[in-house]
Backbone as CSV, one residue per row, in Angstrom:
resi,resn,N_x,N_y,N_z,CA_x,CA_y,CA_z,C_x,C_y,C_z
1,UNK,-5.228,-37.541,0.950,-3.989,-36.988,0.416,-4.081,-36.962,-1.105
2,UNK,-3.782,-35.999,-1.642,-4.050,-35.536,-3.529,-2.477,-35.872,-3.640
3,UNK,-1.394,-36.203,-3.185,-0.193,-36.853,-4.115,0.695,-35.680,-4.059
4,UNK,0.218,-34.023,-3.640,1.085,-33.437,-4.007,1.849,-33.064,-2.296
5,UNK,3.197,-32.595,-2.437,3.977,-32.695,-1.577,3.773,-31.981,-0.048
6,UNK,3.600,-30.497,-0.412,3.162,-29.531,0.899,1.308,-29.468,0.793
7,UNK,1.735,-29.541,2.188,-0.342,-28.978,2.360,-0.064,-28.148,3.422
8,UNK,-0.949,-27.179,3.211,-1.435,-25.521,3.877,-2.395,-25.599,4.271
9,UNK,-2.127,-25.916,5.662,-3.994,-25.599,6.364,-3.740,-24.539,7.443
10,UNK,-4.900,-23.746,7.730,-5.460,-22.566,8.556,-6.762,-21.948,8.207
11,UNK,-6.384,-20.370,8.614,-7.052,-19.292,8.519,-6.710,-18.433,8.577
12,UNK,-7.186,-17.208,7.918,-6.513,-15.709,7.371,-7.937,-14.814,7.972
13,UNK,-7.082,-14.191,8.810,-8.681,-13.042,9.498,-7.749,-11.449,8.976
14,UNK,-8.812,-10.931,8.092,-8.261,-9.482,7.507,-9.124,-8.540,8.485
15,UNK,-8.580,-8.928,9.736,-8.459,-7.537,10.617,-10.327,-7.312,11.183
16,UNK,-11.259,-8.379,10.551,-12.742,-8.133,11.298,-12.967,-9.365,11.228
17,UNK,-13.968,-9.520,12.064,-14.329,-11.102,11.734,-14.991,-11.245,10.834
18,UNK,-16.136,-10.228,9.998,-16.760,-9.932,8.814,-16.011,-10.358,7.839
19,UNK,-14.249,-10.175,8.324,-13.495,-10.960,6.546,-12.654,-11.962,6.844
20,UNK,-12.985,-13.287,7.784,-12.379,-13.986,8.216,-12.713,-15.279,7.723
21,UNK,-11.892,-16.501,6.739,-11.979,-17.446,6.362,-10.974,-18.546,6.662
22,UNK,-11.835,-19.685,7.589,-11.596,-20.746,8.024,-11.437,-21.629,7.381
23,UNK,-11.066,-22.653,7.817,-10.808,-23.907,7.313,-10.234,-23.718,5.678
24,UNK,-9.191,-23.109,5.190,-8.170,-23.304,4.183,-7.377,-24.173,4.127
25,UNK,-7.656,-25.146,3.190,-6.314,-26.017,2.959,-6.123,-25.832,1.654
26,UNK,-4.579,-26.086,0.776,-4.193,-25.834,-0.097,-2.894,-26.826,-0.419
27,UNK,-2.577,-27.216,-1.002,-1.769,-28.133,-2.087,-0.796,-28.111,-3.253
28,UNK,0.477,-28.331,-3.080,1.542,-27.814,-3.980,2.590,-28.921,-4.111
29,UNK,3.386,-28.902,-5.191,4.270,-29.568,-4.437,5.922,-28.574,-4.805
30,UNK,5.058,-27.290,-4.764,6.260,-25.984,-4.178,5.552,-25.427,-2.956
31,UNK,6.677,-25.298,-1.868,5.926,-24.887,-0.540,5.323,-23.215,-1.008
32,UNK,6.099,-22.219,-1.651,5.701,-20.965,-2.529,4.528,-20.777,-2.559
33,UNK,4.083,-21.815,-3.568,3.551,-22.040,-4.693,1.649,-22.640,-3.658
34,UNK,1.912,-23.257,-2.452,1.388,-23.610,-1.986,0.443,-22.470,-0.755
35,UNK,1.393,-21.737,-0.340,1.326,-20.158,0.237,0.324,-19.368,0.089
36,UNK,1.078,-19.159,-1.481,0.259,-18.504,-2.475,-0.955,-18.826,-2.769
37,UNK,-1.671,-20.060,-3.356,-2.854,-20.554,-3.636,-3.782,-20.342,-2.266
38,UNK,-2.926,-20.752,-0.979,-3.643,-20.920,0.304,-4.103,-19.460,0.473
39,UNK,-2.921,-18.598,0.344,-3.604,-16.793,0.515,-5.153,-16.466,-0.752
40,UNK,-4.334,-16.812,-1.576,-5.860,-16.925,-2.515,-6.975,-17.130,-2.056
41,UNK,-7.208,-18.600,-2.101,-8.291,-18.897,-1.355,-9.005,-18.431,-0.229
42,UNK,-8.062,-17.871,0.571,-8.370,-16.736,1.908,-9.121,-15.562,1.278
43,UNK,-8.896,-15.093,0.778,-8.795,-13.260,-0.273,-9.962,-13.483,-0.740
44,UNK,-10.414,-14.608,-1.896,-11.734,-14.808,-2.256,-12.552,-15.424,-1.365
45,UNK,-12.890,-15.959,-0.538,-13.320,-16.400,0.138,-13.705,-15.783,1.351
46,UNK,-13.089,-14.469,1.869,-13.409,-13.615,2.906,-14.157,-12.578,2.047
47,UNK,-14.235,-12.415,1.032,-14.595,-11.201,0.146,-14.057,-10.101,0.451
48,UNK,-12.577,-9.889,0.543,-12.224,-8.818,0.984,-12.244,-7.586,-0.280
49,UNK,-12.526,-8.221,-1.520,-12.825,-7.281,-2.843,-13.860,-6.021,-2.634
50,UNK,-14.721,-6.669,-1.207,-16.021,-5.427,-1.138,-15.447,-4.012,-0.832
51,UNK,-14.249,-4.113,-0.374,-13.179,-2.825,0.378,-13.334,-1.931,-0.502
52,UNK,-13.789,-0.772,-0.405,-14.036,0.490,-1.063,-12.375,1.199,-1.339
53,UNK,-11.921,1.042,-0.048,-10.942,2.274,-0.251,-9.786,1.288,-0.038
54,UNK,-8.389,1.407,-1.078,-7.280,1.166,-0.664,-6.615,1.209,0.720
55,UNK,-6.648,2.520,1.044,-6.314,3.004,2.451,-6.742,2.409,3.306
56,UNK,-8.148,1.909,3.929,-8.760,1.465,4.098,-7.895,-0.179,4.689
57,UNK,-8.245,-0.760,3.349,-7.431,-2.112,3.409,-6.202,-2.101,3.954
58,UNK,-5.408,-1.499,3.847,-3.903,-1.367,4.114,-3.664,-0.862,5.520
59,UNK,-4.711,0.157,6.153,-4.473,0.707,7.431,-5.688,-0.538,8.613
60,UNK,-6.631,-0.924,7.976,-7.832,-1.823,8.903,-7.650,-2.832,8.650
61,UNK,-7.409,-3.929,7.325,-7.396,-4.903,7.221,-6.213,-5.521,6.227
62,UNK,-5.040,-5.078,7.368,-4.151,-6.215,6.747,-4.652,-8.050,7.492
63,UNK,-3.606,-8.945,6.835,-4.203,-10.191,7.345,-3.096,-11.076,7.765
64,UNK,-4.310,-11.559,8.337,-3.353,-12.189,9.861,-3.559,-13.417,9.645
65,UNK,-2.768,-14.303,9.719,-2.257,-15.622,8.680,-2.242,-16.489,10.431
66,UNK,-3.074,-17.609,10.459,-2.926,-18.723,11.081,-3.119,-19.857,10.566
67,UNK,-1.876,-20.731,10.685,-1.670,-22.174,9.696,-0.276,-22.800,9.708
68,UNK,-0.667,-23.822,9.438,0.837,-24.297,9.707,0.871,-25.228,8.143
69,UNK,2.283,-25.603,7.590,2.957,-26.569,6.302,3.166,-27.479,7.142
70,UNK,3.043,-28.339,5.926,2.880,-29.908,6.324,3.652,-30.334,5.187
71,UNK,5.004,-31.181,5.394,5.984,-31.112,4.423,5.760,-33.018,4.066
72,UNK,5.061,-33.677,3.299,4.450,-34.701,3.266,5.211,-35.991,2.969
73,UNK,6.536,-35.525,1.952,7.527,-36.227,1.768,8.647,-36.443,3.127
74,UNK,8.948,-35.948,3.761,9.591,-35.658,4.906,8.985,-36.001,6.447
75,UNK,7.527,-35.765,6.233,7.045,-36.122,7.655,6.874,-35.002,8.598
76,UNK,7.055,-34.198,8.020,7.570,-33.210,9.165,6.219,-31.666,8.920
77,UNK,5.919,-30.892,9.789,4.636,-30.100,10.083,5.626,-29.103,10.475
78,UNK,5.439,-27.777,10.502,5.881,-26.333,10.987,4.794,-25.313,11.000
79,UNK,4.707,-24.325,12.148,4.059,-23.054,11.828,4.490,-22.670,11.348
80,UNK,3.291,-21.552,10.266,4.138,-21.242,9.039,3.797,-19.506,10.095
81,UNK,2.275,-19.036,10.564,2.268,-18.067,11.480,1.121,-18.496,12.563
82,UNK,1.039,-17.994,13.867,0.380,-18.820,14.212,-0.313,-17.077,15.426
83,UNK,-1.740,-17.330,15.872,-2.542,-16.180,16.640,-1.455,-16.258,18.278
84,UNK,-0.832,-17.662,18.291,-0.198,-17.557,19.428,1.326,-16.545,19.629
85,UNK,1.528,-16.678,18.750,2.618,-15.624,18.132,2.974,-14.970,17.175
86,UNK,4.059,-14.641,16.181,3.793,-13.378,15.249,2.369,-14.554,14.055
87,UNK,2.173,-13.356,13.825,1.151,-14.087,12.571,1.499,-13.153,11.389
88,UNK,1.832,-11.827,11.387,2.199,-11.720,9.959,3.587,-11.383,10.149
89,UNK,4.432,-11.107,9.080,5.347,-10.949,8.734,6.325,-11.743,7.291
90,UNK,7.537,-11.469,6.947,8.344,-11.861,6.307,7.353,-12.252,4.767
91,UNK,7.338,-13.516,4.493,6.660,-13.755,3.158,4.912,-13.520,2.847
92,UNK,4.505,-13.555,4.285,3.213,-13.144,4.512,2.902,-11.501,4.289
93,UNK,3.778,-10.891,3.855,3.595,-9.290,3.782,3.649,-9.330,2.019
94,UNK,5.092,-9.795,1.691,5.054,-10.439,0.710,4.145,-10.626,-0.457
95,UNK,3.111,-11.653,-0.049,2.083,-12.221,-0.349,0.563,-11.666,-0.636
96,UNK,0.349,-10.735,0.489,-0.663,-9.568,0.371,0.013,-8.305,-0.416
97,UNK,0.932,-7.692,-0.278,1.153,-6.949,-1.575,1.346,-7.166,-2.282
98,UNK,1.450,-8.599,-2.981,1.456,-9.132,-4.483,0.162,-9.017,-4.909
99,UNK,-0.661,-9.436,-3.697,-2.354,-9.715,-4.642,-2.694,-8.405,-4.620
100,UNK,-2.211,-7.527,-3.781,-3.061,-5.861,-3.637,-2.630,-5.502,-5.578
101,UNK,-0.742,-5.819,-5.535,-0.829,-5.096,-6.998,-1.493,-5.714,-8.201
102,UNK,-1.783,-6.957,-7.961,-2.392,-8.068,-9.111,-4.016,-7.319,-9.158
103,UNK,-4.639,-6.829,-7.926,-5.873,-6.816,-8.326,-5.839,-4.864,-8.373
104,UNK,-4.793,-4.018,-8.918,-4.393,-2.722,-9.310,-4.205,-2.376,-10.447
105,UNK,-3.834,-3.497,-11.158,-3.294,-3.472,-12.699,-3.893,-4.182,-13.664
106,UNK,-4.249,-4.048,-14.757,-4.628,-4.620,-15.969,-4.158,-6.454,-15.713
107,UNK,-5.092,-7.168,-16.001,-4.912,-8.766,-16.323,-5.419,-8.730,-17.804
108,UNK,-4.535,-8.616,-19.006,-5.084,-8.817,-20.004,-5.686,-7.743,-20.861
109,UNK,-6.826,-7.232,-20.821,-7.315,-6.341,-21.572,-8.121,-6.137,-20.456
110,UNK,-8.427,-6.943,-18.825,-9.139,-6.638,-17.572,-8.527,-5.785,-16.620
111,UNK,-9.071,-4.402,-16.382,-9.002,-4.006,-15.095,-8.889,-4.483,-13.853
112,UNK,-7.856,-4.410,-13.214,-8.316,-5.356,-11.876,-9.400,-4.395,-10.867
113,UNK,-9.864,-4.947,-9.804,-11.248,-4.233,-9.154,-10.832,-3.181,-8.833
114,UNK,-9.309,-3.105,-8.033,-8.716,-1.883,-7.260,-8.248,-0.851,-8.192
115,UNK,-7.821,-1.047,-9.376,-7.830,-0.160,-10.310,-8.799,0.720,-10.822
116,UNK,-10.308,-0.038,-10.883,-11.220,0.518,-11.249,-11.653,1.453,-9.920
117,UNK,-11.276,0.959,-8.662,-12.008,1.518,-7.446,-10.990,2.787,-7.368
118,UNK,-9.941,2.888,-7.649,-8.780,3.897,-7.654,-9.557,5.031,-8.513
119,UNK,-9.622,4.442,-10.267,-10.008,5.515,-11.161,-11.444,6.566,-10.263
120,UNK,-12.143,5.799,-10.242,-13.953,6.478,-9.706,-13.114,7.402,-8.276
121,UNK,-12.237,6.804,-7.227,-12.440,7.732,-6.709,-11.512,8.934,-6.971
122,UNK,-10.567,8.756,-7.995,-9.820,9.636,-8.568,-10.804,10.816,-8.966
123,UNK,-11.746,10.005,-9.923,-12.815,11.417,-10.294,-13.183,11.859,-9.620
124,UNK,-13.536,11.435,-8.376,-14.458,11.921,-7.294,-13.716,13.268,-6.645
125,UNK,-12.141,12.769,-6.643,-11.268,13.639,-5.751,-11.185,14.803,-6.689
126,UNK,-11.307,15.102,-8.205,-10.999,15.536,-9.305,-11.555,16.927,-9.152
127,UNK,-13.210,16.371,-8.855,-14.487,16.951,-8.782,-14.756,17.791,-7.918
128,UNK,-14.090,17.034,-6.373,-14.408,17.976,-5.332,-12.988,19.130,-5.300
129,UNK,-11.828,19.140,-5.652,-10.401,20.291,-6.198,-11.289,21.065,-7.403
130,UNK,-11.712,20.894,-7.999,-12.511,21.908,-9.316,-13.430,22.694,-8.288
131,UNK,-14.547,22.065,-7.278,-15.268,23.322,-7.002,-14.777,24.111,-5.825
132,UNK,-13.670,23.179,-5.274,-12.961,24.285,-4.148,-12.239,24.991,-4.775
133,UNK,-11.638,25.428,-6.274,-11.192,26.456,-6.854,-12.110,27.492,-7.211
134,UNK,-13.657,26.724,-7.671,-14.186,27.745,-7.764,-14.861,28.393,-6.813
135,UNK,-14.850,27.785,-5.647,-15.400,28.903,-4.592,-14.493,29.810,-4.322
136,UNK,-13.236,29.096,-4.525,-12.096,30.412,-3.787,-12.321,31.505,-4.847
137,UNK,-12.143,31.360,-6.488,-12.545,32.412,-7.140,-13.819,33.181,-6.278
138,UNK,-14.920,32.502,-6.683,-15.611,33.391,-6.004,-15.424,34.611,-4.950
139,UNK,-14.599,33.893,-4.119,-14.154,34.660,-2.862,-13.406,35.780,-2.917
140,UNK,-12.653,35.863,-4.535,-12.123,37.277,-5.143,-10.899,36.220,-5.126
141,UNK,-10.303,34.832,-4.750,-8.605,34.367,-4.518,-8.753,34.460,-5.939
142,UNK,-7.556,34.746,-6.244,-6.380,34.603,-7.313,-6.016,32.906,-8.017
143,UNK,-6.040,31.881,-8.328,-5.264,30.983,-8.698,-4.060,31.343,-9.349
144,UNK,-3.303,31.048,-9.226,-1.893,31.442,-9.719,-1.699,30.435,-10.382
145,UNK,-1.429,28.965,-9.913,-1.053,27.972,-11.030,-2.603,27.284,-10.832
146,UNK,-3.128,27.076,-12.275,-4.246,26.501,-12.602,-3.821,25.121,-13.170
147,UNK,-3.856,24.395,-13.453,-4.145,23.413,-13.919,-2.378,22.975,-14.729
148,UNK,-1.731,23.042,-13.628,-0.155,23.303,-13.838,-0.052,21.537,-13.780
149,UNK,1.196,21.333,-14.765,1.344,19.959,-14.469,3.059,19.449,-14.384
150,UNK,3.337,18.680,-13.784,5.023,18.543,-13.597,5.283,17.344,-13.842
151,UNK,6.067,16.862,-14.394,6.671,15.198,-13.951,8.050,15.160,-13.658
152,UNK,8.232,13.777,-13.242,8.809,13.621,-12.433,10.021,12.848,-13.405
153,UNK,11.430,13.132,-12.677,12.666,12.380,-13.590,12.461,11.129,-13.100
154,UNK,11.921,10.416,-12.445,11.634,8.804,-12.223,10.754,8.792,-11.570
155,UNK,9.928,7.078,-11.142,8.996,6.607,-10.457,9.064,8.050,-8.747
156,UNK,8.119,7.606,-8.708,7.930,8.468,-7.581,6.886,7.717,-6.240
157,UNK,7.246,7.295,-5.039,6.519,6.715,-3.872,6.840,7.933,-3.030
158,UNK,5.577,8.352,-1.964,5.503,9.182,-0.533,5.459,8.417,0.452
159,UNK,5.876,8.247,1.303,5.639,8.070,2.901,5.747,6.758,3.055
160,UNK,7.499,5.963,2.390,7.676,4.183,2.481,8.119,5.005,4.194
161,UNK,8.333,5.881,4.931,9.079,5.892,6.110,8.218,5.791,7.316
162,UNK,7.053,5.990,6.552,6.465,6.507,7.803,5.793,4.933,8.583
163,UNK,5.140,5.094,9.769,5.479,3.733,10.627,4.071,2.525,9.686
164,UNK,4.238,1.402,9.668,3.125,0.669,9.189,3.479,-0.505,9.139
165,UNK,2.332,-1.474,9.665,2.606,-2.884,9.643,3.204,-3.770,8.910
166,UNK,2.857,-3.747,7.492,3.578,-4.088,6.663,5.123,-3.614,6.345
167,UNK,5.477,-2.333,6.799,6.533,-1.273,6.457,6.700,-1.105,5.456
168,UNK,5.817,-0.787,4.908,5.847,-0.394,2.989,4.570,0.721,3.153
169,UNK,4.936,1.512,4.050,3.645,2.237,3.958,3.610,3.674,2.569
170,UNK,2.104,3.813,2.396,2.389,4.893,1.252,1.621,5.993,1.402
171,UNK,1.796,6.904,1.066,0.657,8.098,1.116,-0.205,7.791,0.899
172,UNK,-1.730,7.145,1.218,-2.793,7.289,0.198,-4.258,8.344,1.074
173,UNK,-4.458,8.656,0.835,-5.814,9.707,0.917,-7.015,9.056,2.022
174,UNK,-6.863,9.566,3.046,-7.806,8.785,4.378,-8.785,8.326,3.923
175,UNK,-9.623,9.142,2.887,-11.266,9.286,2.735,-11.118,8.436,1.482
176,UNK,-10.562,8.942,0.519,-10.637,8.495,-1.476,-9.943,7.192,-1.408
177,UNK,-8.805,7.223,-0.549,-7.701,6.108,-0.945,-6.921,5.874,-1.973
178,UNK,-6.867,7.284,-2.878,-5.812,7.556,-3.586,-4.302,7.457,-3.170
179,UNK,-3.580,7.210,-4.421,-2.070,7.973,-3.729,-1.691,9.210,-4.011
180,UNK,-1.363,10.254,-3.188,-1.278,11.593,-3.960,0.045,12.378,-3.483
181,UNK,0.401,13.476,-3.438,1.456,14.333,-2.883,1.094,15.187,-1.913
182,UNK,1.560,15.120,-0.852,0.799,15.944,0.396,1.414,17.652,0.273
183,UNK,0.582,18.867,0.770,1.032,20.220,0.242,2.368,19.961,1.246
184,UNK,2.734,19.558,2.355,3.740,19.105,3.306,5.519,18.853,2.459
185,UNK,5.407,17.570,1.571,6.212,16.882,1.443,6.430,18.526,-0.004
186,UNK,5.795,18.834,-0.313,5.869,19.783,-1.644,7.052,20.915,-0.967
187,UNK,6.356,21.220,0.105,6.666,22.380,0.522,8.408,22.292,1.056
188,UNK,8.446,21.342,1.627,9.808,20.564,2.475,10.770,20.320,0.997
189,UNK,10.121,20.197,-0.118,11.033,19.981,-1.378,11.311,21.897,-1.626
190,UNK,10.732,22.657,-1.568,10.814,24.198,-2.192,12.014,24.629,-1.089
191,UNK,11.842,24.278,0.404,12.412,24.969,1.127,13.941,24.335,1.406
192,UNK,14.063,23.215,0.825,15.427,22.471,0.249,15.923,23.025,-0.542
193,UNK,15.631,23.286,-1.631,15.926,24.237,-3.161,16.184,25.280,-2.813
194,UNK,15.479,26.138,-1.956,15.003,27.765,-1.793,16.784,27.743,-0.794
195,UNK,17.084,26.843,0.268,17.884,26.914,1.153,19.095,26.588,0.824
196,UNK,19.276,25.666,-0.050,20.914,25.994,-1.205,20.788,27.029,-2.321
197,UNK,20.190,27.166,-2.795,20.210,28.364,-3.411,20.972,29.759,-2.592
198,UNK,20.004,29.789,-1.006,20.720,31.101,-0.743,22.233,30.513,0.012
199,UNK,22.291,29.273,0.331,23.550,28.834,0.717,24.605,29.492,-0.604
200,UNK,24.685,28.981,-1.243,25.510,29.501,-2.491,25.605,30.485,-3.074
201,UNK,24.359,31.518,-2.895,24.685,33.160,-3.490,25.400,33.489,-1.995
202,UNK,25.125,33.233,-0.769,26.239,34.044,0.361,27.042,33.054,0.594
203,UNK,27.721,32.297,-0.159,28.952,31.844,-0.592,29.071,31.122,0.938
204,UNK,28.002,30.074,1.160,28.253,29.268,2.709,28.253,28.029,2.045
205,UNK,29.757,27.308,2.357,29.942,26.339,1.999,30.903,25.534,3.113
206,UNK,31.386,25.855,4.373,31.824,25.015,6.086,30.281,24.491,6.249
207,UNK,30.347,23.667,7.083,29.798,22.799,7.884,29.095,24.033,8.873
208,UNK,30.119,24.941,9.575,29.486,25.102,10.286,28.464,26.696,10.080
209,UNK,29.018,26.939,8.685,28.333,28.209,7.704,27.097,27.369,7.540
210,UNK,26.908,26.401,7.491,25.803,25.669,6.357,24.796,25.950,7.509
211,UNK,25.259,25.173,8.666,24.750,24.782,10.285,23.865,26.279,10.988
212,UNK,24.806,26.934,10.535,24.338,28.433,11.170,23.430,29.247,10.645
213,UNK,23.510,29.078,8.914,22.588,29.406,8.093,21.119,28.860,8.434
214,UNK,21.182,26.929,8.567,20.047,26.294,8.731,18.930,27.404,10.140
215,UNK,19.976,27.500,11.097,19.274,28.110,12.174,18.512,29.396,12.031
């Protein structure tokens, strides 16, 4: 016993047995605080950093938390998730999208890995949209908007609705593992705009004008 209050013992399997690390124990004397270090130690220790693609991680290897707190002052032991029943959920979702954004963003004047793995395949995706424009030239197509750019009046997330383990799911790119805007969600925004617009020049403003129009 190291003196401090909670201890965290298990194992965290990210979805293969290739990224599965046993025997974790961890030490706090914030149960949080104790969680946290224990997921750590899981994360480095499975090498789940080798993950090429965001997408990837998020759709194959979320992680599946077996372990139980051990509350040392008190006496008392709880599953915290266990393979016999749920194993992820609530602070355990939590916990993995904290480290996904910690290792996305700058530490300091450091890139985190997933940031850097984001940029490369950003270029990559960059590279292969440049020569599918120029084949379509070739082909005699037209580009109409070239190298058009828009922003946005605030932050912008795609696809928190759509179904996913965690339920924070996001658009990201099957192959690159980017996050991007699908031609789908673009199009469903024009034909919103395009469809009050003509609501209001033929002056349809009932419920059941609006209703009849939609059809």
């Amino acid at each position: 016993m190291n003196g401090k209050r909670f201890k965290v013992e298990g194992k965290v399997w990210f979805g293969n047995k290739g990224f599965c690390f046993n025997s974790i124990v961890s030490y706090d004397d914030k149960e949080e605080r104790a969680k946290e270090d224990f997921f750590d130690k899981a994360w480095k220790g499975s090498n789940i950093d080798i993950i090429e693609s965001i997408s990837l991680l998020f759709q194959k290897y979320v992680p599946v938390i077996d372990a139980k707190i051990e509350d040392t002052k008190e006496k008392q032991t709880k599953i915290w998730f266990s393979l016999k029943g749920e194993s992820i959920g609530g602070d355990s979702k939590k916990i993995f999208l904290n480290k996904v954004v910690e290792k996305s963003k700058f530490q300091g004047n450091q890139p985190g890995i997933f940031y850097e793995k984001i940029k490369h395949f950003s270029k990559i995706f960059e590279d292969r949209i440049r020569k599918q424009k120029e084949n379509l030239k070739n082909q005699q197509y037209e580009i109409i908007l070239d190298d058009y750019q828009l922003k946005t009046a605030s932050r912008l997330v795609v696809g928190l609705g759509a179904g996913h383990v965690p339920e924070t799911s996001l658009t990201l790119h099957h192959i690159f593992g980017i996050p991007y805007i699908p031609g789908s969600a673009l199009k469903g925004v024009v034909r919103m705009v395009s469809f009050w617009k003509i609501a209001e020049k033929l002056n349809k403003k009932s419920d059941n004008e609006i209703e009849e129009l939609q059809e």
